[in-house]
C-alpha positions in Angstrom: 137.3 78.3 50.2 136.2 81.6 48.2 135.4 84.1 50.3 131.8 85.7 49.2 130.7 89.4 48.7 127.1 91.1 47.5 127.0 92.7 44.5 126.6 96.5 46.4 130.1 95.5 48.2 131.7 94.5 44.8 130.5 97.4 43.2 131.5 99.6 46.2 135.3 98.0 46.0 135.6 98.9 42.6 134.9 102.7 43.1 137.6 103.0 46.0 139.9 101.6 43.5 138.7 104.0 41.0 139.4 106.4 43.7 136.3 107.5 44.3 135.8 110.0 47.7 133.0 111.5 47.1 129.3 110.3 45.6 126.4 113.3 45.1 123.0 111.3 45.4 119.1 110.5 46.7 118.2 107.1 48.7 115.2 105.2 47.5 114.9 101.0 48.1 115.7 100.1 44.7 119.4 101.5 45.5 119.4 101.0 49.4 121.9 98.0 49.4 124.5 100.5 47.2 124.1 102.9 50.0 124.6 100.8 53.0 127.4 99.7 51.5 129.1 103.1 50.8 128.1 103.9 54.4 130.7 101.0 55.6 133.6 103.2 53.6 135.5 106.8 54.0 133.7 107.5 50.7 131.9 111.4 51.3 128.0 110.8 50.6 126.4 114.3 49.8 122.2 114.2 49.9 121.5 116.3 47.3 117.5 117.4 47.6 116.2 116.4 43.6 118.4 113.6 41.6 118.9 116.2 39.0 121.2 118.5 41.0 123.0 115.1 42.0 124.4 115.1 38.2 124.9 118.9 37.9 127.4 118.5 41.4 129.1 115.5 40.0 129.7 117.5 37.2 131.0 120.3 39.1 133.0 117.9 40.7 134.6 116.6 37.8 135.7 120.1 36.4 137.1 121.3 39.4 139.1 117.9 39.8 139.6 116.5 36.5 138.5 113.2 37.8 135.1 111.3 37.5 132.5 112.4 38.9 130.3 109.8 40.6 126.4 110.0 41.3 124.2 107.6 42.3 120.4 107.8 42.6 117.0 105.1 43.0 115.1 103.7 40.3 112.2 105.2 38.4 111.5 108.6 39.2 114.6 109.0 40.8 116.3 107.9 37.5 114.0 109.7 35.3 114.9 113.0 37.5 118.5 112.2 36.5 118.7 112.6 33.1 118.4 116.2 32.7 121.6 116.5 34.9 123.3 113.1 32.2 122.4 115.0 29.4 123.9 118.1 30.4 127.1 116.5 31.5 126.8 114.7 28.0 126.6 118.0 26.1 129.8 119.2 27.8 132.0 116.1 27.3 132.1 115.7 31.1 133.0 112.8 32.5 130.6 110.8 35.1 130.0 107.5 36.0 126.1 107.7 36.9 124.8 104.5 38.9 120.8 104.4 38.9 119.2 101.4 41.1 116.8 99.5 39.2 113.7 96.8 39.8 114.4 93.4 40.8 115.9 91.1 37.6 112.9 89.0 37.3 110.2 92.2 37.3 111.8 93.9 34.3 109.5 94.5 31.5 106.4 94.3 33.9 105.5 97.6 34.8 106.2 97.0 38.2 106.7 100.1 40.9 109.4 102.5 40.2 110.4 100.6 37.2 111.7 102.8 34.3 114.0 101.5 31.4 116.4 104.4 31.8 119.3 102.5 29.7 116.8 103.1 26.9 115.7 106.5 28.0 119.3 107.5 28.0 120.4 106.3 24.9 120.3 109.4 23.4 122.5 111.1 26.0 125.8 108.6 27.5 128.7 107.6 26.1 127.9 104.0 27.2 124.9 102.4 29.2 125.3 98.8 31.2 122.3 96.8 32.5 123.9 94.7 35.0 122.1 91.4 34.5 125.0 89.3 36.6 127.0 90.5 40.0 130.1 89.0 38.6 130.4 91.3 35.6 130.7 94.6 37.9 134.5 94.6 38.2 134.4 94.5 34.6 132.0 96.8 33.8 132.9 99.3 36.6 136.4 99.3 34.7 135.1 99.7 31.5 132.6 102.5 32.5 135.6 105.0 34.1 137.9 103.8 31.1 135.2 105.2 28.7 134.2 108.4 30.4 137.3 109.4 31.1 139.1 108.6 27.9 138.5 110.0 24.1 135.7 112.7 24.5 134.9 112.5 27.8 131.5 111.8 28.4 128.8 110.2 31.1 128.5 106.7 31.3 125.3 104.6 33.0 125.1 101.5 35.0 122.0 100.4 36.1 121.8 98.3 39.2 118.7 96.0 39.8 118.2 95.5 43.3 118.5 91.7 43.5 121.8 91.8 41.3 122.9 94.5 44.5 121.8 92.1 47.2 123.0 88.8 45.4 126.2 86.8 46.3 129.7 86.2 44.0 133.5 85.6 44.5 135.3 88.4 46.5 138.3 89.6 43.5 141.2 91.4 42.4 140.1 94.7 40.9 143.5 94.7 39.7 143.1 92.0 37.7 140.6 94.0 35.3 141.9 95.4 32.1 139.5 97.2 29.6 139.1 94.7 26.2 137.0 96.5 23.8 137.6 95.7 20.7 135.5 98.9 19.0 136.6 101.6 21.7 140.0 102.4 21.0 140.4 106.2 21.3 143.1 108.2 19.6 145.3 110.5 21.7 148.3 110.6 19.8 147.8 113.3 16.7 149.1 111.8 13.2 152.6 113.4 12.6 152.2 113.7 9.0 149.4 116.0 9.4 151.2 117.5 12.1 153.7 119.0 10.0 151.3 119.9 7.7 149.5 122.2 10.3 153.1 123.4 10.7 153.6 124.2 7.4 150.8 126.6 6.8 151.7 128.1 9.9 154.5 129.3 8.3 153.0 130.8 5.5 149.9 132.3 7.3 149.6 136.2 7.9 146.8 136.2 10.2 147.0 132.9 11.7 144.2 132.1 14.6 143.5 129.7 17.3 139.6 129.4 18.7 139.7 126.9 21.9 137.2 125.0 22.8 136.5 123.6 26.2 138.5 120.9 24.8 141.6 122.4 26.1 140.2 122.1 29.6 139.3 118.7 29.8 142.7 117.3 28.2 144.6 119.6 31.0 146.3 121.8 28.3 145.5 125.3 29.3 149.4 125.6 30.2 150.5 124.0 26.5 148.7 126.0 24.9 150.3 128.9 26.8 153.3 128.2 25.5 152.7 127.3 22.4 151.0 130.5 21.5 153.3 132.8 24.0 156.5 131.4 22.0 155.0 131.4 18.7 152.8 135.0 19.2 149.7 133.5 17.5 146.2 135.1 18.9 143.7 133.0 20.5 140.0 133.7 20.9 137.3 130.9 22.5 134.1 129.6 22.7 132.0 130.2 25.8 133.4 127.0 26.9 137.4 127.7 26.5 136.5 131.1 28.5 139.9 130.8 30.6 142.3 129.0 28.4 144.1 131.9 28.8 143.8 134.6 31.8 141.4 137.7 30.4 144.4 139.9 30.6 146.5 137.7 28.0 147.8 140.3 25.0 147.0 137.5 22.7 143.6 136.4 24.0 140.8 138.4 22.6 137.8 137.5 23.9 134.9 135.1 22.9 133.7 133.9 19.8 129.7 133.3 18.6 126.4 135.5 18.4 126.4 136.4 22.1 130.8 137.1 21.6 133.4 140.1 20.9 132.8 142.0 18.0 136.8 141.7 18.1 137.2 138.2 18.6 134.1 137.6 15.7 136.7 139.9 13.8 139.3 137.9 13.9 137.8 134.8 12.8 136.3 136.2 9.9 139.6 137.9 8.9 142.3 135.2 9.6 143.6 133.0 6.9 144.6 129.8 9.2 141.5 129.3 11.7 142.6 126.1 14.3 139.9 124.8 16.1 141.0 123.0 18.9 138.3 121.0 21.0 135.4 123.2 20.1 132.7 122.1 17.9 131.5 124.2 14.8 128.3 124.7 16.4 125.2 127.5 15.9 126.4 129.9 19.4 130.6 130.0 18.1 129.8 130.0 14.6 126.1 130.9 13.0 127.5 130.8 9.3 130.4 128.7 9.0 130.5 128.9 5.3 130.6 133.1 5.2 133.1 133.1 8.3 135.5 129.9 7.1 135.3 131.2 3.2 139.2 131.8 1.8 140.8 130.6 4.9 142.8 127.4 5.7 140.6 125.7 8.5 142.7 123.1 10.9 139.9 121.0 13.1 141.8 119.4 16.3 139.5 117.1 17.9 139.7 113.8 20.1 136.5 112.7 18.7 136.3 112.5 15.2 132.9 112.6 14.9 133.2 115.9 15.5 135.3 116.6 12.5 133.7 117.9 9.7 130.2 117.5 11.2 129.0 121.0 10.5 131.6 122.1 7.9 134.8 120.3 6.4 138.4 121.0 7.4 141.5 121.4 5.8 143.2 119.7 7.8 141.5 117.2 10.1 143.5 116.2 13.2 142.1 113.9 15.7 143.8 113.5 19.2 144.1 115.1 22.2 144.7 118.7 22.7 147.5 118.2 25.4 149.8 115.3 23.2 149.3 117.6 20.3 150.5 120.9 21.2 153.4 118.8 22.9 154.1 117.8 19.5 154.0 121.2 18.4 156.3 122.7 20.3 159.1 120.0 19.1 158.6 121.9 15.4 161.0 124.7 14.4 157.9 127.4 13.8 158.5 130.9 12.4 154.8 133.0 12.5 155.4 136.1 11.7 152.4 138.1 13.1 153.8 141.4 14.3 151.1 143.3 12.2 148.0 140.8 12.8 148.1 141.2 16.4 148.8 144.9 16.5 145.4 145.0 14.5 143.8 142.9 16.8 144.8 144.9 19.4 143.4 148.3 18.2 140.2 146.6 17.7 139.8 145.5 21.1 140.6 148.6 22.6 138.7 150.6 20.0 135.3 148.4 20.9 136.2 148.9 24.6 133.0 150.3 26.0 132.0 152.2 29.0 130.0 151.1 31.9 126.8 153.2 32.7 126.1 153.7 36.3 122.6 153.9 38.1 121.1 154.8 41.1 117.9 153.0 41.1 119.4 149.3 39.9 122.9 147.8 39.3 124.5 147.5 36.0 124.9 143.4 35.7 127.7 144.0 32.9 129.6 146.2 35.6 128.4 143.6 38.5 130.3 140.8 36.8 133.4 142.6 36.1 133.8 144.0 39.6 132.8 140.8 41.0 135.2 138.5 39.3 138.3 141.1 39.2 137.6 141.0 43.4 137.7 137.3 43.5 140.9 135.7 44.5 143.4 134.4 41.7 142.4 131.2 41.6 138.6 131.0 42.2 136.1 129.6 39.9 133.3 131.2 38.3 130.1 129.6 38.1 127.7 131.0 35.9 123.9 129.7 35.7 122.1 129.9 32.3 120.0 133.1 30.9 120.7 136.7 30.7 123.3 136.1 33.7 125.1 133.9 31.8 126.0 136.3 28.7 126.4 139.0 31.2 128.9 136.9 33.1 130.3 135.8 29.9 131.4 139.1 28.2 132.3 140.5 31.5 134.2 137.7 34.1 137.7 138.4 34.4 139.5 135.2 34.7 142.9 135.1 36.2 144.3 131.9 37.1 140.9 130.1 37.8 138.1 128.8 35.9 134.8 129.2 34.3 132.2 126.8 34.5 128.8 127.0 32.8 126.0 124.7 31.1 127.3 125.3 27.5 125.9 122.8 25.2 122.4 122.4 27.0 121.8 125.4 28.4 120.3 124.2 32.1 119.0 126.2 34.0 119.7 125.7 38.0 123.0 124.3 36.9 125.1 126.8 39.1 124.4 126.0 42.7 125.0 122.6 42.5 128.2 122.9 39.9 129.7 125.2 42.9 128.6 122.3 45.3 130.5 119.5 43.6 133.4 121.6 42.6 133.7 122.6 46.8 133.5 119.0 47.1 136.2 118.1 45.2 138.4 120.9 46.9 137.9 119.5 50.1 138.6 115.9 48.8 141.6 116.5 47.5 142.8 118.4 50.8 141.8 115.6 53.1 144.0 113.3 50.0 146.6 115.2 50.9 146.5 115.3 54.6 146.6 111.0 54.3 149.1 110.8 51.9 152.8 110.8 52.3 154.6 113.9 50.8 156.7 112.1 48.3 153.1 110.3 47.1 151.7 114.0 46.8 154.1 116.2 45.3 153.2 120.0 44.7 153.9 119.4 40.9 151.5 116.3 40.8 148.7 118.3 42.7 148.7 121.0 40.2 149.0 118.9 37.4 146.2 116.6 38.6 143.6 119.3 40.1 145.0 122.5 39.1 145.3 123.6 42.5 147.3 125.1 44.4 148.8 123.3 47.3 148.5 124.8 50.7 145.0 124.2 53.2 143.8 127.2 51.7 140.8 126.2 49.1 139.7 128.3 46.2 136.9 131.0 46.3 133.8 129.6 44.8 130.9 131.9 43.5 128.0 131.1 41.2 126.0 133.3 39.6 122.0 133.0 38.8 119.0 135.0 37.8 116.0 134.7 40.3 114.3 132.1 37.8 117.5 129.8 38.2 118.1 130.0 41.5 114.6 129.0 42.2 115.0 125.3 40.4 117.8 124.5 42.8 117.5 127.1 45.8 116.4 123.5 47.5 120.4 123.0 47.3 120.9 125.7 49.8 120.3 122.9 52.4 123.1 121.1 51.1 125.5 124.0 51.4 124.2 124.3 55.3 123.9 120.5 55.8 127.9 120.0 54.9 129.4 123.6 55.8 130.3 124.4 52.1 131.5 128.1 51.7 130.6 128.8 48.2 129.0 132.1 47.7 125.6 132.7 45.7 125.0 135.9 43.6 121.0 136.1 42.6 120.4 138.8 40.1 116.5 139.5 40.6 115.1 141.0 37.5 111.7 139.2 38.2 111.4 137.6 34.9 112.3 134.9 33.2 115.3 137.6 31.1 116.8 136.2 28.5 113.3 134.7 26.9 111.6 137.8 28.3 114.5 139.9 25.9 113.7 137.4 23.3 109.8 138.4 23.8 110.5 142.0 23.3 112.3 141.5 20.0 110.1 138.9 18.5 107.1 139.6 19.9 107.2 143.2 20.2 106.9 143.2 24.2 104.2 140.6 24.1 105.5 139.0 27.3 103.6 135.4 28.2 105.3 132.9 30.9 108.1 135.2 31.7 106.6 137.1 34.8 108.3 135.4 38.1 107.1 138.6 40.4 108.7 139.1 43.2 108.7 136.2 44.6 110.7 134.7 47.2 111.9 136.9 49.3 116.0 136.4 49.7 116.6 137.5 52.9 114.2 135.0 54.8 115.2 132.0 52.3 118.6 132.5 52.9 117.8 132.9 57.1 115.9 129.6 56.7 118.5 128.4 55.2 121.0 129.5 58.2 123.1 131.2 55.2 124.5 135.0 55.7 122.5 137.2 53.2 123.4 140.9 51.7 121.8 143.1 49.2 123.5 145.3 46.6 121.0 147.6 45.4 122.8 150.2 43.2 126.1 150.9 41.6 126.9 153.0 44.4 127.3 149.8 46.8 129.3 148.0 44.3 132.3 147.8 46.1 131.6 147.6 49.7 129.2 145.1 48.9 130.8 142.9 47.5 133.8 143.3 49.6 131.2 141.8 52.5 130.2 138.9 50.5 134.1 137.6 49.3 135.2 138.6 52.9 135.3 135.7 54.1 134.4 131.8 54.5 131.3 131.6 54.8 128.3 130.6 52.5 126.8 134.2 51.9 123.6 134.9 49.2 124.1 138.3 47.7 120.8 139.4 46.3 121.6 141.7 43.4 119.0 144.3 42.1 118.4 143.9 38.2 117.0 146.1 35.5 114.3 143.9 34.7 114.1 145.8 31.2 118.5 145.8 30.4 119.0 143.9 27.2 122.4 141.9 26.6 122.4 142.8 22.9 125.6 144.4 22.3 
């Protein structure tokens, strides 16, 4: 005789196959049964205080493991809270498998409490949506949903969950057994050889060849490809704000970022190459405001694995579609001779000739400075999380990244993304280290760790910091519960300028310092949030205290907030 599971069990299975750990969510009834039956498992539960947040830490999750994130939250408002976190992931080609509970089967379509079609409210912003309308199709659809986020452009997938479909009975099963059959999903990965070669081939003749990565590269796991491509072949690299760290800051062939808020020498270079690639980037407004004037006379390669992307804004060359990571491999199997000797050595000039200095204070702390400091005094390895607003172009010009990574909202532009990102990506740290402590040796090699999570083995867990203005911080300061709640030693820079900055800059130039809706006053105060918070708390104040300051809040591993006194008047115009 079968043996018999509910729906929440079935589904539950099917993530610890997945290899799920951890899940970033809210209760409610409508997704109770989900919950109790996580609560049977080793799967990490994290209560994140407003469903948002629950997306933005899964999402942080998945960057800093290059797995799926997971998040689960209730029905109605719960899911409704949720898509501003789905739609950022969305945005960013992350990949998340987002579970909302949902009314009972036989109430759909009646208004009933809580009840909120969010498979049609999130049309706009997942890869894929399910509406599971029978218990026996969630081994299926569980399967399908990580095939799809994780594969092609990665990208959020939704499966909502009425309650009774959670609470009903069906056939206990093989999750093995499942194989994703879908006839019109069928990804490409592997690059066309024929135009392949043809990239090759104008490689060859190219003078001032160029390569502008997108954040593409990190989600295909090519940053180290791509190193050697372009370190054996000497061709210069620039990115968008979301390929910041495809190549340490320090690289002589990186030269900075691309777009309106970018390096007056990487903008250089791609108006002055003849052979732009584009690899994993789209030809969007921030990295490229007039495609036609910067991609006019030049040989324009667009590498994408979703080729919808290609040609969307302006049309190629040569298209290639595929992933990054197959594609440079294929690369480096061609005989290449780029001879860029001269190109670079211009480059070069031009970056040290727009190399400006820092101006010090002593009644507020230069942010540019702030950020360099900071991030050249974080360990090797760390990752940078930057909010969104005038601390994210400061942070953007000015992070050193060595071996580590940068993580911002790119595409949407949230605001209160930071804290949570640094959540989930602390998460996944310490998943992965208690993975390693179960696992046998030869199961967890050093080589397969790096390659799967880029870190490095060892207990020792990278440094964590997000950065935020004092309007970011205060649509997910509620998250500095979390970070008490579950002992998570990420560090939180707050740069207090008491406005809203970037639209307050905005203000100044349109509006000719008509400032409306910008004024936050000075309001909280840090120093008692973060003591009722149970979280250390320093102040840098001027330039002066730079480096003893934040010396203190790096020292050691303990959550700290570091409330960082802003010119509420600096501009980031360059």
């Amino acid at each position: 005789m079968a043996e018999y599971i509910s729906g929440a069990d079935a589904i539950v299975k099917c993530l610890l196959k997945e290899g799920v750990d951890t899940i970033f969510g809210y209760s409610g009834v409508a997704i109770d049964p989900f919950w109790n039956s996580v609560g049977k498992t080793k799967i990490r539960q994290i209560l994140v205080r407003t469903e948002q947040n629950a997306g933005h830490a899964a999402s942080g999750y998945a960057r800093a493991s290059r797995k799926v994130g997971v998040c689960a939250v209730t029905s109605g408002p719960g899911a409704t809270n949720l898509l501003t976190g789905i739609a950022t992931a969305f945005a960013d080609s992350i990949p998340l498998v987002c579970i909302t509970g949902q009314v009972e089967s036989d109430c759909l379509g009646q208004d009933v409490f809580q009840e909120a079609d969010i498979v049609g409210a999130a049309e706009s912003f997942v890869k894929y949506s399910y509406l599971v309308k029978n218990a026996r199709d969630i081994p299926r659809v569980v399967k399908e949903a990580f095939y799809i986020a994780s594969t092609g452009r990665r990208g959020p997938v939704l499966i909502d969950l009425p309650y009774d479909i959670q609470n009903s009975k069906m056939p206990d099963f093989d999750y093995s057994d499942e194989i994703p059959k879908m006839r019109t999903y069928k990804p490409t990965v592997k690059g066309n050889l024929v135009q392949i070669k043809k990239v090759a081939e104008e490689l060859n003749k190219a003078k001032r060849p160029l390569i502008c990565c997108g954040g593409g590269i990190h989600l295909s796991g090519a940053r180290e490809i791509l190193r050697e491509f372009v370190d054996r072949n000497s061709i210069p690299v620039v990115s968008t704000m979301m390929g910041l760290g495809v190549l340490p800051s320090s690289h002589p062939l990186y030269f900075g970022m691309v777009g309106n808020n970018g390096f007056r020498t990487a903008n250089f270079a791609m108006r002055e190459s003849d052979l732009l690639i584009m690899v994993g980037a789209r030809v969007a407004d921030r990295a490229v405001s007039s495609p036609d004037l910067v991609l006019e006379g030049k040989v324009l390669v667009h590498m994408d694995v979703d080729p919808a992307e290609i040609g969307k804004n302006v049309g190629p060359t040569i298209p290639l579609v595929g992933d990054a990571k197959t594609i440079f491999e294929d690369f480096l199997d061609l005989k290449l001779s780029c001879r860029t000797e001269g190109w670079i050595s211009r480059l070069t000039e031009q970056k040290a000739a727009n190399v400006k200095a820092y101006k010090t204070s002593d009644e507020y702390v230069n942010q540019a400075l702030f950020v360099k400091k900071l991030s050249e005094s974080m360990e090797e390895d760390a990752i940078y999380v930057a909010d969104v607003g005038q601390n994210q172009l400061f942070s953007c010009r000015n992070v050193v990244i060595k071996a580590g990574r940068f993580f911002t909202s790119g595409g949407m532009g949230t605001m209160g993304y930071s804290i949570p990102a640094a959540i989930g990506a602390r998460a996944a740290d310490e998943a992965l280290k208690e993975r390693r402590a179960r696992e046998e040796p030869e199961e967890m090699t050093e080589k397969a760790v790096i390659e799967q999570n880029e870190v490095k083995p060892g207990d020792k867990m990278r440094q964590i910091v997000a950065v935020c203005g004092d309007g970011a911080f205060q649509m997910s300061m509620c998250e500095l519960a979390v970070v008490s709640q579950y002992k998570l030693p990420i560090k939180i820079a707050v740069m207090k300028n008491h406005f809203l900055g970037l639209v307050r800059e905005h203000q100044h130039f349109a509006y000719h310092d008509q400032y409306n809706m910008v004024d936050l006053g000075d309001f909280p105060d840090l120093k008692l949030i973060a003591k009722a918070y149970g979280i250390d708390y320093v102040r840098l104040s001027k330039d002066s205290e730079m480096e003893e300051r934040i010396g203190d809040f790096l020292a050691d591993e303990r959550p700290m907030l570091m409330e960082v006194n802003v010119d509420p008047m600096d501009l980031t115009t360059l």
